[in-house]
N, C-alpha and C positions, 0 to 999 in steps of 0.2 A: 633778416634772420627769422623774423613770424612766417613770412610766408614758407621757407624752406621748413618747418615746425609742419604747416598746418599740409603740406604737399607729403611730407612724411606720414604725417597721420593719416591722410586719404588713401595712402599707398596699402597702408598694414589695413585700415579699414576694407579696402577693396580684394586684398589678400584673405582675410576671413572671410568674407564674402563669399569667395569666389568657393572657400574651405568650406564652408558650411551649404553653398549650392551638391557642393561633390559628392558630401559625406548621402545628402537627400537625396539624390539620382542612384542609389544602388549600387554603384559601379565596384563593388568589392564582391566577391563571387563569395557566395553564404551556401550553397548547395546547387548539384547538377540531376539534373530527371532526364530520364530516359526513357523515353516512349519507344513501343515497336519491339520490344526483343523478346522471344521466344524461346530460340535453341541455344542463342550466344550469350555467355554471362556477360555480365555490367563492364568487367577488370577489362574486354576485350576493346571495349572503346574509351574507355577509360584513359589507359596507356598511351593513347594514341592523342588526347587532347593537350594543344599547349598550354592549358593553366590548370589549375588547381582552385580546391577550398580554399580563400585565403587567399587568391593571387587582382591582383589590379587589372580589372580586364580593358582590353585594347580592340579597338574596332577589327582587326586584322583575324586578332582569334577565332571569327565567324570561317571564315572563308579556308581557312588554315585548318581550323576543325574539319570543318566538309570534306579537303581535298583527302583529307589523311584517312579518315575513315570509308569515305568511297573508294580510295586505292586497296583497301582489304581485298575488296571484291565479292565482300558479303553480304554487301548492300545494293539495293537496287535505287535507294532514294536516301540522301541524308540532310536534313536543315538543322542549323544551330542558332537559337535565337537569344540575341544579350540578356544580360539579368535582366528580370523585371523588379517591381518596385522592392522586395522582400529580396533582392539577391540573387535570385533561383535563375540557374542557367537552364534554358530548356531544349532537348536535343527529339526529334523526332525523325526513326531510322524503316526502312524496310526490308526484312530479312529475302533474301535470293537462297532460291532452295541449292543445295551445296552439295547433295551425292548426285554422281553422274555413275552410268553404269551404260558401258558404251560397246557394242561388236563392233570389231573390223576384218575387211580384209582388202587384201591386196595381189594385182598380179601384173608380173611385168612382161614384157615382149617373148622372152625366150619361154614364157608358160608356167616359169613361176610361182607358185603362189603360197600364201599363208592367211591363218584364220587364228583371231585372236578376243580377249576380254576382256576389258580396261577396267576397274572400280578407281572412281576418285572421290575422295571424302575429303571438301578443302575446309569444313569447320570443325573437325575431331574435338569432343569434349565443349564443343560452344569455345572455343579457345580460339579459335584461326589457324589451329596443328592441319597440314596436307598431309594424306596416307595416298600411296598407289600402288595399286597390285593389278599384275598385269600374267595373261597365261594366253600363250602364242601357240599357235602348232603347222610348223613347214608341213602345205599338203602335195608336194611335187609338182609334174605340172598339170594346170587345170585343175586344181583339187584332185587329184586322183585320185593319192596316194600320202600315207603319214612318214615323214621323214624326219619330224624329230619334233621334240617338245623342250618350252623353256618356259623360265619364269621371272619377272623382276617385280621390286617392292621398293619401295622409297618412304621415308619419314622426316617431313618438315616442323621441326619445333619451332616457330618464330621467333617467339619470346622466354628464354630462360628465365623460370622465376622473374615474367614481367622487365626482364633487362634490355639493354641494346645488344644481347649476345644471341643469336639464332643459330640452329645446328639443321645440318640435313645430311641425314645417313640413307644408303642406298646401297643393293644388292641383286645381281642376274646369275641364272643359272641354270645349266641343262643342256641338250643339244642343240643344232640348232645347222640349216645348211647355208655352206658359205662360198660364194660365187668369185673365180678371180675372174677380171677382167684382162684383154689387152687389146689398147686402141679402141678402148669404149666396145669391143666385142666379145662376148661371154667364152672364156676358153675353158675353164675347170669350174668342175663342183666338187666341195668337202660336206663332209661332216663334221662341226664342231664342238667339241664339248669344252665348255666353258663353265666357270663360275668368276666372279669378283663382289668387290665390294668397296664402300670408301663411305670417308666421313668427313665433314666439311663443314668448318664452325667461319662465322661470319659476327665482325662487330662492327656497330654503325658507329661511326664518328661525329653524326650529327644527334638530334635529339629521339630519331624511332628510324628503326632496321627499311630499308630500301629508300630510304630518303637522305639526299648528299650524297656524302662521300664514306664508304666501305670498307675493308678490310678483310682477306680470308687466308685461311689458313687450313690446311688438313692431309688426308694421305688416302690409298687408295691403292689396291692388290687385286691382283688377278691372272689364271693359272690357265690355261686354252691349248688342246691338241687337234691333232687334224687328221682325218683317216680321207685318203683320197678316193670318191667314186666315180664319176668321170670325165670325159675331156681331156686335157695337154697336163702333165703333173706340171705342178711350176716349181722350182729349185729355192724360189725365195719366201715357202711358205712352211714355216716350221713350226711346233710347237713352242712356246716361251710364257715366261713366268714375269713379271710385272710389278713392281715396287717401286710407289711413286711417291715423292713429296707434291702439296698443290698448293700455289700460294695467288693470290689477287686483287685487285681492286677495281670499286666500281662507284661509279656517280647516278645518282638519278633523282633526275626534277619533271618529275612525271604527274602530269593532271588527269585519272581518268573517269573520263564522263560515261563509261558502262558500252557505250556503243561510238566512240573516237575519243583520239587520244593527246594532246597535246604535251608541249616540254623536250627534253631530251635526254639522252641516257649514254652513259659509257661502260663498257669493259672489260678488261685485260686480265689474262689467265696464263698461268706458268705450270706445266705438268715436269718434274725432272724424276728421271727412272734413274736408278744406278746399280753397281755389282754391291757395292757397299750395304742400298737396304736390302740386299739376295733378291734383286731381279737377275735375269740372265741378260738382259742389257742394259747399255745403257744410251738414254733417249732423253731427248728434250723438246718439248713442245710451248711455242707462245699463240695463243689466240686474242686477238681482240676486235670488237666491236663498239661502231659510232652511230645513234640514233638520233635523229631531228624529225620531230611531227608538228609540222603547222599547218594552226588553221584560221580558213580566209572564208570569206560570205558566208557566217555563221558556223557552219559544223562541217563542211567540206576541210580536207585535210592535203598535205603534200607532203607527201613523207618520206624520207633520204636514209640511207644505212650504208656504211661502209664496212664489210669484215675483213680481215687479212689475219694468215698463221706463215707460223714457219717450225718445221720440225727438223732436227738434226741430231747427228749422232749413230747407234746401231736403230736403223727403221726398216723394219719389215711388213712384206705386202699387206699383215693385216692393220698393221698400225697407219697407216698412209692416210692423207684426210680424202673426203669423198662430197665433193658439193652438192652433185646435181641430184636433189628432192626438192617437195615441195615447200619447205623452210628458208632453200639455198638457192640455186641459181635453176629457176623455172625452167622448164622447158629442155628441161634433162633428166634423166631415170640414174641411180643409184650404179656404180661402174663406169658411167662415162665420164664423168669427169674427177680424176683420183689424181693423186701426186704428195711432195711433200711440202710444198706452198704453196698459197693461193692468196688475189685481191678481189676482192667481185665489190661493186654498188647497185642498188637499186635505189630506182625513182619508181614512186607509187603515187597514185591518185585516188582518194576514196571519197566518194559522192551520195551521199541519202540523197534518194529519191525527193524525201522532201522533205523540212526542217523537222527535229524532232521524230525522225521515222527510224526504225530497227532495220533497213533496211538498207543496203549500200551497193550502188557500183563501182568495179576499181579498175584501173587500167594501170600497168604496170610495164616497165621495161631492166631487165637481170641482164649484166653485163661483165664480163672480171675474165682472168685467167686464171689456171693451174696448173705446174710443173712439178719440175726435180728430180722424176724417177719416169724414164725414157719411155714410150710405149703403154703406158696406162692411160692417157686421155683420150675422147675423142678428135679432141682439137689440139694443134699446139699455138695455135695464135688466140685471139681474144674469144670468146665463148659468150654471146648475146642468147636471151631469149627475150619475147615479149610474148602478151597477153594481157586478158581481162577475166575477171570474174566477177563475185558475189561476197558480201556480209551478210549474215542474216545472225540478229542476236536478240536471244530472247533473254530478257529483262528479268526473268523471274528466274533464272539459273543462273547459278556460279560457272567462269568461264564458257557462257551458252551461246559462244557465235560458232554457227556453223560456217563454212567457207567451201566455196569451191573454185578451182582456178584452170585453165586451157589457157595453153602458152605454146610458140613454136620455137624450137630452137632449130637456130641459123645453120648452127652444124653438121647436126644431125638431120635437119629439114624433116623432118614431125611434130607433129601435137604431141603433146602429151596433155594429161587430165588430171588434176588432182583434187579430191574430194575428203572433208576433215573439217577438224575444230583450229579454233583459235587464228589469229592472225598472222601473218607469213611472221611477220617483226614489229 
């Protein structure tokens, strides 16, 4: 019995012990510093840490901090280092400059073309609010001639009042010229005048917006005629009016390191139009997407994406999905490949030059099909393209990889070239 006495007391002695090493190491979070900020208030990284004043910190918190506040995108560098002896959590960030102001233009085969101004402001208010305002102008072909002006604006509030509730409202409007195709060959041009708009609230289910699992909800309107100037009239291109419900969900276990990306990402989207909210059809649309980026011998990546839609119900020529750009199935131009479903995958390879470099080469191969509505694609079997290009991301701007990509597709047996920001997917 002494000994079970004196084994008990060693226990509770070693138990205070172990109490009174814990309490001396710090490890209760007494205040957090924030080195490095500028333009973004404190709340902005803030929101995004898993602990708190007051919370028991856990070796995990480092790296969990990092990934969350480098996913902003407003950082170029982020370290978080455990209390020190007084408590103090210490966070040192660097701010990535955040307004982009970008020209574009573009032209396609038949002479096409348009000329356009991008503003993007992804840290609005030091908050991490995205504004975009964009002013396009159809110049006929080759620039010649002005055929019409439009304009769109978008606003991303992330965080409501700091919640896991984010809104993004968005709005287009003006004329603008609209091309049908058939069999991937330009048969008509219109004139469109368009407006819409939509609102789209999103709640995170996990602990901060774009991380886990998702939720969305919103609606979306929009009013479009069509004045024919020339080429073949088409009988299935009318004016119509658009009242949509929009409902979705999405996952994402995304790491990103500023120049690759690791993790994976889902998600599924539901557009449903009816007579009931006074659209003049009724339409239904599902899209979803699958993303896997892994990486092997340091920051080399492999990266896989699957999309598939299907639309049904009253669908008209302008509603029909359209793959071939440079986001969708490479090595096709906007027209050839249209219909009202489609499956496409890519496999993508992105390779720095050399560890730690802003610089990438990629090699890529776009593969899938599209149907449902006879005579609009170029292809009716499978639709490959392949190619390679370039990353190139500069570290001290928000979304600052430029890209450019040459791909051939199989069907149409041409290059095409596409040049632009951000990555395919």
């Amino acid at each position: 019995m002494a000994n079970i006495y004196r084994f008990v007391i060693l226990m509770f002695g070693m138990l205070a012990f172990a109490g009174g090493l814990y309490a001396d190491t710090g490890k209760i979070v007494s205040s957090i510093n924030i080195d490095g900020l500028k333009r973004t208030e404190e709340a902005t990284v803030l929101r995004e840490l898993p602990f708190y004043i007051g919370s028991v910190w856990q070796d995990e918190f480092a790296s969990i901090s990092e990934r969350r506040v480098r996913n902003l995108g407003i950082f170029s560098e982020v370290v978080v280092l455990p209390p020190d002896e007084s408590g103090q959590v210490n966070l040192r960030v660097k701010e990535r400059w955040t307004l982009w102001v970008l020209p574009q233009a573009s032209r396609k085969d038949n002479g096409a073309s348009s000329a356009s101004v991008v503003v993007d402001e992804h840290n609005l208010w030091g908050l991490n609010h995205h504004i975009r305002l964009a002013y396009k102008r159809d110049t006929g072909k080759n620039f010649s001639t002005l055929k019409g002006t439009s304009y769109e604006t978008s606003y991303n509030w992330r965080r409501i009042a700091d919640s896991k509730l984010s809104m993004v409202m968005s709005g287009t409007w003006g004329r603008s010229l609209f091309d049908a195709y058939n069999n991937g060959i330009h048969a008509a041009q219109y004139l469109q005048r368009a407006k819409s708009g939509s609102v789209l609230f999103n709640y995170a289910l996990d602990e901060v917006p774009e991380e886990g699992w998702n939720v969305a909800f919103g609606f979306s309107g929009s009013n479009a005629s069509y004045r024919f100037l020339s080429g073949t009239p088409q009988v299935d291109l009318v004016g119509n009016r658009i009242r949509a419900l929009l409902v979705g969900v999405s996952f994402r276990a995304i790491d990103d390191q500023i120049t690759w990306l690791s993790g994976r990402a889902f998600d599924y989207a539901v557009s449903a139009a009816h007579r009931g909210l006074g659209s003049t059809v009724n339409s239904y649309s599902h899209v979803a997407s699958i993303r896997d980026y892994y990486a092997f011998s340091g920051e080399n990546t492999f990266n896989i994406r699957l999309n598939g839609a299907l639309m049904s119900g009253d669908v008209q020529r302008s509603g029909i999905f359209d793959i071939g750009n440079r986001n969708g199935l490479r090595g096709y131009y906007p027209g050839e490949l249209q219909g009202t479903h489609y499956l496409y995958g890519t496999f993508e390879g992105r390779f720095p030059i050399r560890e730690g470099s802003n610089f990438q080469l990629v090699a890529f191969t776009d593969m899938g099909k599209i149907g449902g509505r006879v005579g609009t694609s170029v292809t009716r079997g499978l639709a490959v393209g392949a190619g390679g290009g370039f990353r190139w991301t500069m570290r001290w701007l928000a979304k600052g990889t430029l890209r450019g990509d040459m791909a051939y597709g199989v069907a149409t047996k041409r290059w095409r070239f596409y040049l632009g920001t951000g990555q395919a997917f």
